[in-house]
C-alpha positions as semicolon CSV with decimal commas, in nm:
position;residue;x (nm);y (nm);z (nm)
1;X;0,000;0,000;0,000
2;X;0,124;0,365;-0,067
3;X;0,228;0,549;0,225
4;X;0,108;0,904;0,131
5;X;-0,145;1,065;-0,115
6;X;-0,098;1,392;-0,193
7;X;-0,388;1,562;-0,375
8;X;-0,360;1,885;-0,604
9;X;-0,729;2,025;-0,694
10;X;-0,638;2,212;-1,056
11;X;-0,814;2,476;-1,213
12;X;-0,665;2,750;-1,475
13;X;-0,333;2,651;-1,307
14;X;-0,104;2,684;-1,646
15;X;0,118;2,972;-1,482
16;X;0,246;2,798;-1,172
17;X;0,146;2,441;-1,198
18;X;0,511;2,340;-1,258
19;X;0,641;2,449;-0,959
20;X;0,435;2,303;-0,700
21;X;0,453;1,951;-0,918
22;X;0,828;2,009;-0,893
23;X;0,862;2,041;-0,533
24;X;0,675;1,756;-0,510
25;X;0,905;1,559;-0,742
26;X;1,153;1,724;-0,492
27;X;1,019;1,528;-0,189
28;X;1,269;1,308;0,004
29;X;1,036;1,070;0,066
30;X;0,933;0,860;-0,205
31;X;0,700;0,633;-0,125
32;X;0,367;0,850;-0,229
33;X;0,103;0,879;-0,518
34;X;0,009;1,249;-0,666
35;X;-0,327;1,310;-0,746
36;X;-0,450;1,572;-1,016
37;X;-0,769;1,679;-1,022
38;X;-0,815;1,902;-1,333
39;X;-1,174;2,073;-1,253
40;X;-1,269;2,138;-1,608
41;X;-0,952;2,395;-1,668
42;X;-1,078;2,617;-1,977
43;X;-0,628;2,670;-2,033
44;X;-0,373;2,439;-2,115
45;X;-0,388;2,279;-1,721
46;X;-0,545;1,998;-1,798
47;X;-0,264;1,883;-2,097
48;X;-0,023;1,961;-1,827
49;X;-0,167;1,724;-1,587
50;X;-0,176;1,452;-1,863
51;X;0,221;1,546;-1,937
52;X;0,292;1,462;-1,596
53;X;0,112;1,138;-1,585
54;X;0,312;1,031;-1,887
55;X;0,602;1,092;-1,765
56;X;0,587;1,012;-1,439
57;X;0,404;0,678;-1,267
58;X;0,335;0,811;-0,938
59;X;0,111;1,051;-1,114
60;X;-0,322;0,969;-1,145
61;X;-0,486;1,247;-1,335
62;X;-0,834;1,314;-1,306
63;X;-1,034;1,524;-1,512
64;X;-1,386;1,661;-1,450
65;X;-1,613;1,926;-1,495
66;X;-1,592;2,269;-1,354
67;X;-1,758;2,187;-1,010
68;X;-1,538;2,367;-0,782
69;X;-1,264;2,289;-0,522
70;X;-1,496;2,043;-0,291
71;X;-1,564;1,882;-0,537
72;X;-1,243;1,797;-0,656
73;X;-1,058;1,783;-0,347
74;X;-1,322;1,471;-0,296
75;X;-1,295;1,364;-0,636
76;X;-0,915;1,288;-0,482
77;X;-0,959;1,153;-0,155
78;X;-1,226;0,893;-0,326
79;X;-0,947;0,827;-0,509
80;X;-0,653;0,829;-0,289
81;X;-0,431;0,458;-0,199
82;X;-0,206;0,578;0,050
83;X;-0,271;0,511;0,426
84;X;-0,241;0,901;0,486
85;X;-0,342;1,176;0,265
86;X;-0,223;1,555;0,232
87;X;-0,354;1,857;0,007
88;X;-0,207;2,098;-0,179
89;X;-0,301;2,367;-0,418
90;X;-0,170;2,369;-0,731
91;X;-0,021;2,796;-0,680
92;X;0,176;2,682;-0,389
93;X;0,497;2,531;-0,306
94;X;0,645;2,296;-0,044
95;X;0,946;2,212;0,102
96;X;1,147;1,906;0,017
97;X;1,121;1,728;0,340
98;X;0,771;1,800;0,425
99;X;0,644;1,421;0,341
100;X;0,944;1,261;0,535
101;X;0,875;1,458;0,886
102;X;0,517;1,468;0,892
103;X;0,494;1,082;0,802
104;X;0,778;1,013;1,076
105;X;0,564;1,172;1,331
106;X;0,276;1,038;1,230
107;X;0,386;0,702;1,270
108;X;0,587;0,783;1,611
109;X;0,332;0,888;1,751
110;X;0,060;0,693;1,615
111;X;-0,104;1,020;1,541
112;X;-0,412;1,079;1,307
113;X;-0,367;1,379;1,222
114;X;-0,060;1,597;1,239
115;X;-0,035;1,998;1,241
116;X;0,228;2,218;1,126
117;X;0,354;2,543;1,058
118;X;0,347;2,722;0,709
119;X;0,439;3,001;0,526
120;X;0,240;3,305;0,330
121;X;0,477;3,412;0,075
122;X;0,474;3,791;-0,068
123;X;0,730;3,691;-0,284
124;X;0,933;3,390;-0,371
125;X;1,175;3,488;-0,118
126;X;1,028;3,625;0,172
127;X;0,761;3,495;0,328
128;X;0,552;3,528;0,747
129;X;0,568;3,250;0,943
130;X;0,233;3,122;1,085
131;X;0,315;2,937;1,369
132;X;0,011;2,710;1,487
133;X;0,135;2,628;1,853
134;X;-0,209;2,411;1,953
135;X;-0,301;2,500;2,331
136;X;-0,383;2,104;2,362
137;X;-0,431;1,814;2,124
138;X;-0,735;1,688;2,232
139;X;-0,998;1,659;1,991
140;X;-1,219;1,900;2,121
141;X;-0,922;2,160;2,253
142;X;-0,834;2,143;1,845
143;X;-1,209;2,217;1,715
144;X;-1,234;2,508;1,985
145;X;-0,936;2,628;1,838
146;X;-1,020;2,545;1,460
147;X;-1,363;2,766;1,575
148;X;-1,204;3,026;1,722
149;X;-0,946;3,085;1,453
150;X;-0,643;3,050;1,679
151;X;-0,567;2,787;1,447
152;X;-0,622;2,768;1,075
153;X;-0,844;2,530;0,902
154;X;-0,657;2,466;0,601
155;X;-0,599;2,108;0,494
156;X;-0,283;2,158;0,352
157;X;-0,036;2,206;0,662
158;X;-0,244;1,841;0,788
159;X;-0,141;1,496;0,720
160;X;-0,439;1,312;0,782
161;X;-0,499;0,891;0,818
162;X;-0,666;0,771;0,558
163;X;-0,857;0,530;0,766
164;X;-0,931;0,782;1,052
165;X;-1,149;0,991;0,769
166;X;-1,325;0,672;0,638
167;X;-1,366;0,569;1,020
168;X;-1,629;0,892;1,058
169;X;-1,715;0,973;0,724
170;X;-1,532;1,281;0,720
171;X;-1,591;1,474;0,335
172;X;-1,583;1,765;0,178
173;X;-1,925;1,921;0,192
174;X;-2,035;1,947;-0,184
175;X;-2,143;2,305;-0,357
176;X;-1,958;2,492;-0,103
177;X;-1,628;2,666;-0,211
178;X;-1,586;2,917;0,066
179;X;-1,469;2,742;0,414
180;X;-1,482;2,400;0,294
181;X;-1,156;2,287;0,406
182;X;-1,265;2,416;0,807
183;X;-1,569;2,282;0,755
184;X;-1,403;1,938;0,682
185;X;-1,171;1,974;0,972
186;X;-1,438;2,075;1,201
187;X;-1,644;1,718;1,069
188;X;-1,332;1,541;1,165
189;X;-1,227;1,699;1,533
190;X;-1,597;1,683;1,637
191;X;-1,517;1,299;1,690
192;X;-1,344;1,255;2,052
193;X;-1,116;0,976;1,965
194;X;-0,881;1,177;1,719
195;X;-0,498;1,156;1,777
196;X;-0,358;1,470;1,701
197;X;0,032;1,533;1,672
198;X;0,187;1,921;1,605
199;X;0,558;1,968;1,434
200;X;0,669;2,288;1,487
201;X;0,822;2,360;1,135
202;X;0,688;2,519;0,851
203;X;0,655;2,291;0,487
204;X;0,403;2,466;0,330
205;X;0,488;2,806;0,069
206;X;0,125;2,984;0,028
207;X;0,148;3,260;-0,243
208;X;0,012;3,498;-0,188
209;X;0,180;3,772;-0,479
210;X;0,100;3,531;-0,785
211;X;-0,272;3,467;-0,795
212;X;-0,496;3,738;-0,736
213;X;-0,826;3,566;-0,806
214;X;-0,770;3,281;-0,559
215;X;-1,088;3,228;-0,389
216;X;-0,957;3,286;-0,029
217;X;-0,925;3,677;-0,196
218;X;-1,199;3,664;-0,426
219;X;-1,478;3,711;-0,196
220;X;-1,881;3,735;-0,324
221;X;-2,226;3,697;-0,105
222;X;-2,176;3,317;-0,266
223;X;-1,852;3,332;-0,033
224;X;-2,052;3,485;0,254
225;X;-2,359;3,261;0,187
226;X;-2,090;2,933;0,202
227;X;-1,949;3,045;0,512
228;X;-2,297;3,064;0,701
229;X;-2,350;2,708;0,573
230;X;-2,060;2,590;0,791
231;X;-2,214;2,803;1,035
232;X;-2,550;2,629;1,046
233;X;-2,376;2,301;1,028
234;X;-2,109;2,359;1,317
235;X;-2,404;2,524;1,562
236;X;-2,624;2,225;1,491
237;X;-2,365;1,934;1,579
238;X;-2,241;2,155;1,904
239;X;-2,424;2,235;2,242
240;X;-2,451;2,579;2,235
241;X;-2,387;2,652;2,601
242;X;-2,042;2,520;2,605
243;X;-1,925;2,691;2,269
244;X;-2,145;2,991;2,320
245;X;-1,828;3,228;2,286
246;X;-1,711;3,037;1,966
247;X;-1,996;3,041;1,769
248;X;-2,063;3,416;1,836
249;X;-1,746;3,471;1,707
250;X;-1,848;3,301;1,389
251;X;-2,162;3,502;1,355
252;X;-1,976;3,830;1,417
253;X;-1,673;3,697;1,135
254;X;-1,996;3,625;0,891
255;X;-2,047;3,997;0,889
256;X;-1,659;4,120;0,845
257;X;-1,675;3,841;0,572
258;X;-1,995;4,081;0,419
259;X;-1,788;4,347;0,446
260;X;-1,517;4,252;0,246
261;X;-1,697;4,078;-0,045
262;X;-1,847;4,267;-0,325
263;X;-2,260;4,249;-0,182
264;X;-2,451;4,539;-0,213
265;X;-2,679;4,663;0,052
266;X;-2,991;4,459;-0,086
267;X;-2,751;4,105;-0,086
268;X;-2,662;4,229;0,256
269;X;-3,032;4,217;0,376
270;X;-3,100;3,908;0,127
271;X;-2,816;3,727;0,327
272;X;-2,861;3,823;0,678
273;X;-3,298;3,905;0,717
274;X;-3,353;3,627;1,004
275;X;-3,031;3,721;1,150
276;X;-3,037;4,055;1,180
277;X;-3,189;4,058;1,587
278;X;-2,883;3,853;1,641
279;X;-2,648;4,045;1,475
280;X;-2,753;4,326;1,694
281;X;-2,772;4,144;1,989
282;X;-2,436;4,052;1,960
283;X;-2,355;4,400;1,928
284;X;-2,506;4,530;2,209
285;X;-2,347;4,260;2,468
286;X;-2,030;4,314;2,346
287;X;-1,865;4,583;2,583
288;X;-1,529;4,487;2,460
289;X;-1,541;4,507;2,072
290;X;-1,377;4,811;1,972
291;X;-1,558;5,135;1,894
292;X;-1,451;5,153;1,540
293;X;-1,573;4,798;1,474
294;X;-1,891;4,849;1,608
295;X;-1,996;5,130;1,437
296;X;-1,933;4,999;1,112
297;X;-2,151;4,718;1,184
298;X;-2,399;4,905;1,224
299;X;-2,385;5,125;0,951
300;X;-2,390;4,771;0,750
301;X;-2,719;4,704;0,943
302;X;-2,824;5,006;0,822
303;X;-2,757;4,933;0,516
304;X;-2,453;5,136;0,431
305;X;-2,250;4,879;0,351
306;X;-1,980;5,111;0,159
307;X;-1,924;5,281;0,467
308;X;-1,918;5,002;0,717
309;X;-1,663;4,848;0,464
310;X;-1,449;5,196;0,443
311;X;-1,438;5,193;0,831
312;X;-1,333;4,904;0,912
313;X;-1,054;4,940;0,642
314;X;-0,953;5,243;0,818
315;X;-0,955;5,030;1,161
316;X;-0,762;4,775;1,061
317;X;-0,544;4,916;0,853
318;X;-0,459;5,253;1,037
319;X;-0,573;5,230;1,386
320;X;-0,408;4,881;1,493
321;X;-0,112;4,913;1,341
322;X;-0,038;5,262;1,534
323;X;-0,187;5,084;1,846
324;X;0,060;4,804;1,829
325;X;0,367;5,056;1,746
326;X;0,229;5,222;2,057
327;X;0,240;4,960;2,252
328;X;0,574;4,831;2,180
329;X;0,743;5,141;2,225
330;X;0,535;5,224;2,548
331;X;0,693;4,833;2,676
């Protein structure tokens, strides 16, 4: 059996496809299947994909049609040998040891899941760290986390066991393309019996200079809409009393979201009509949330999106920067 499936969703990939396949080819370890999943590419991707295949045996190609990147991150675990899987997007890079480490731990520590650090990249050279540093790795310490967003939900700094995800059914959820990969995490660490493992070294290269129309940037009330889908599903499988703060949190990030996608004031409403008593709710009862922020919500509520949008720009942009330079130099 192979040891590790790795598992590249491709879509209009033709301009930096061949360097994440090469540091793959790059990987010290050996022992592991790649995965293609060309999501009906309209350029020269999919040919690409096919090239690779040819010329390479550890390479499956799979082409479909355009259904988005659930869907084809799926389409690849359904297909995926190895006993532990790993994702990857085909405008990023990894290092050339990242299959060796986070296999070795996995197995030393009979782990079913293991965490680590990664990289955003502004450039090819310089790049912040994102160190995840888990409080506890208990299943449920991880989801509160996951919620929270004091650790990210991306599957592609996670090794997970391929029989662990089978175990509890754990897939992508289909027709959502917004918070998929947390949403999938979140299905997974909602089972107690999880072993988690965390190596504190970064593998992963995300660019974030090359392409501009990624989803995580390209935001639209489909993006909001997807994100209160995972909302719904998360508050339904949790007891509310005992991740009241958590899910809040979620409800108050569901607006932000709004504020940085491209609705107008009539999706706003659309989006957010049974929710809007929350929504205020939330912002009355919360003495702590900065003055700023809370204003611009409710302009949004209002319905002036534009200017809830341009003030919370000028928040976080302006105001905690200068804060935090304040701070340090007052320390």
């Amino acid at each position: 059996m192979i040891s590790v499936s790795v598992i590249v969703p491709v879509y209009n990939a033709e301009r930096y496809i061949e360097r994440c396949v090469n540091s793959l080819f790059a990987q010290t370890f050996t022992d592991y299947e790649l995965i293609l999943v060309d999501d009906g590419s309209t350029d020269g991707s999919g040919k690409m994909c096919d090239d690779y295949a040819q010329s390479n045996p550890q390479v499956c190609v799979i082409h479909q049609t355009n259904q988005g990147v659930s869907a084809a991150r799926q389409k690849g675990l359904d297909a995926a040998n190895g006993q532990y899987v790993i994702f990857a997007d085909p405008d990023d890079w990894v290092e050339p040891t990242m299959l060796e480490e986070l296999l070795e731990v996995a197995i030393n520590d009979d782990a079913d899941v293991v965490i680590c650090d990664f990289w955003i990249n502004s450039s090819e050279e310089t790049g912040d760290r994102k160190y995840q540093n888990p409080r506890a790795l208990s299943s449920d310490s991880v989801l509160r986390q996951l919620i929270s967003g004091e650790l990210h939900g991306f599957t592609w700094n996670k090794l997970y066991r391929s029989s662990c995800l089978k175990k509890h059914n754990v897939a992508f959820p289909q027709g959502i393309n917004y918070s998929e990969d947390l949403w999938f995490n979140c299905e997974l660490f909602l089972n107690q019996d999880v072993k988690v493992a965390y190596l504190q070294k970064p593998f992963y290269h995300y660019d974030y200079y090359s392409n501009s129309s990624g989803l995580s940037r390209k935001l639209s009330s489909k993006s909001v809409k997807d994100y209160l889908s995972f909302i719904d599903f998360i508050h339904d499988e949790l007891q509310e009393s005992k991740f009241r703060d958590e899910l809040a949190m979620l409800r108050f990030n569901a607006i932000r979201l709004a504020f940085r996608s491209d609705c107008s004031s009539s999706e706003f409403y659309s989006i957010f009509p049974e929710r809007s008593k929350e929504f205020r709710k939330i912002l009355s009862s919360s003495s702590d949330m900065p003055f700023g922020t809370k204003y611009g919500l409710l302009l949004a509520l209002k319905g002036r999106l534009a200017s809830g949008h341009l003030l919370l720009k000028v928040y976080e942009r302006i105001y905690v920067p200068i804060a935090r330079a304040f701070a340090k130099w007052r320390d």
